[in-house]
C-alpha positions as CSV (number, residue, x, y, z in Angstrom):
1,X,0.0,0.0,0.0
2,X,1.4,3.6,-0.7
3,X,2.6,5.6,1.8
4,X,-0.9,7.8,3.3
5,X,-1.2,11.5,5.0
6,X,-3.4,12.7,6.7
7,X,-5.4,16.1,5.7
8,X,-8.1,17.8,7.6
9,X,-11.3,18.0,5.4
10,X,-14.2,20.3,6.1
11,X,-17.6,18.5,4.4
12,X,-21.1,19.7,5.3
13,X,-22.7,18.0,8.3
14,X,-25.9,16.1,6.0
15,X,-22.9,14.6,3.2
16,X,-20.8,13.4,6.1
17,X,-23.9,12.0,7.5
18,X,-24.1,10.3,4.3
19,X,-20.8,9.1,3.7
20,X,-20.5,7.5,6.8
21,X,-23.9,5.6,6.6
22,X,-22.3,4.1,2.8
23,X,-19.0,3.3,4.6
24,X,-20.7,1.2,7.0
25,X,-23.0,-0.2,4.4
26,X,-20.2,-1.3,2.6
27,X,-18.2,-2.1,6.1
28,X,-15.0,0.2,5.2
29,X,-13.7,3.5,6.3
30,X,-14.5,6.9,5.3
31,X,-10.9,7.4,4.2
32,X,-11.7,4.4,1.8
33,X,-14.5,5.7,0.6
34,X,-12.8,9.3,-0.3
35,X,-9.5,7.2,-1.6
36,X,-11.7,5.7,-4.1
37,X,-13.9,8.9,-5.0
38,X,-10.4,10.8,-5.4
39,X,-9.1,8.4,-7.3
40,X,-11.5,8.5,-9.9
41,X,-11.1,12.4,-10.1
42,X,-7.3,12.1,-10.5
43,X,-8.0,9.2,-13.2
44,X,-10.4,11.1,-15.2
45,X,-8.1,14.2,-15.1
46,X,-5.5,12.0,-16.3
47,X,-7.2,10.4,-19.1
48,X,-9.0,13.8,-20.3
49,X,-5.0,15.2,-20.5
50,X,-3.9,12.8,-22.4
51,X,-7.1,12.5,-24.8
52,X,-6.4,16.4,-25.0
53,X,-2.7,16.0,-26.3
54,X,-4.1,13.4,-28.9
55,X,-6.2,15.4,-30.4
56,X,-3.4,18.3,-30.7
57,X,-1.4,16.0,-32.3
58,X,-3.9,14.8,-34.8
59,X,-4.6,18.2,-35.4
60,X,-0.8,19.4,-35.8
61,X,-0.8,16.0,-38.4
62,X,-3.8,17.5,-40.3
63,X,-4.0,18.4,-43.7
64,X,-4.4,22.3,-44.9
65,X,-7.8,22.7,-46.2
66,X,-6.3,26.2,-47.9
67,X,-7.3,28.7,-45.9
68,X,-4.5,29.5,-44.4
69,X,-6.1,29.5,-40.8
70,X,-9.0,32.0,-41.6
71,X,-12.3,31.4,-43.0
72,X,-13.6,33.0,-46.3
73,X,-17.5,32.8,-45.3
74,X,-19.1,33.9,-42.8
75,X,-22.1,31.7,-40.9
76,X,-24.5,33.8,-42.5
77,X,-23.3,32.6,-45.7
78,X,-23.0,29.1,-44.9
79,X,-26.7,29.0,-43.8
80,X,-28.0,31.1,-47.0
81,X,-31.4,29.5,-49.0
């Protein structure tokens, strides 16, 4: 197991209420409950950084469409009948 520290956390009364009642459901700790919660955060964050540089670098790799960065039209003329 990785080395832990501890932090002081300030949650409102009714979601600590809350959490503790699922901890006990599930018969862990509050710490194990916000390990896992924070854990997802730090995953997503991860993932969403690296999806990010992806598409940079697929864009970077794309091919010039010839307008050398500006558009010609305007949405007014794209949407014209």
């Amino acid at each position: 197991m990785a080395e832990t520290q501890n932090i002081t956390l300030s949650l409102p009364r009714d979601l600590l209420r809350q959490i503790k009642r699922v901890a006990a459901d599930r018969d862990t700790s509050v710490s194990a409950i916000m390990t896992e919660a924070l854990t997802r955060v730090a995953e997503h964050d991860r993932r969403y950084a690296a999806a990010r540089r992806r598409a940079r670098v697929a864009m970077k790799g794309a091919r010039s469409l010839g307008t050398g960065g500006r558009a010609s039209w305007t949405r007014d003329d794209l949407h014209e009948r």
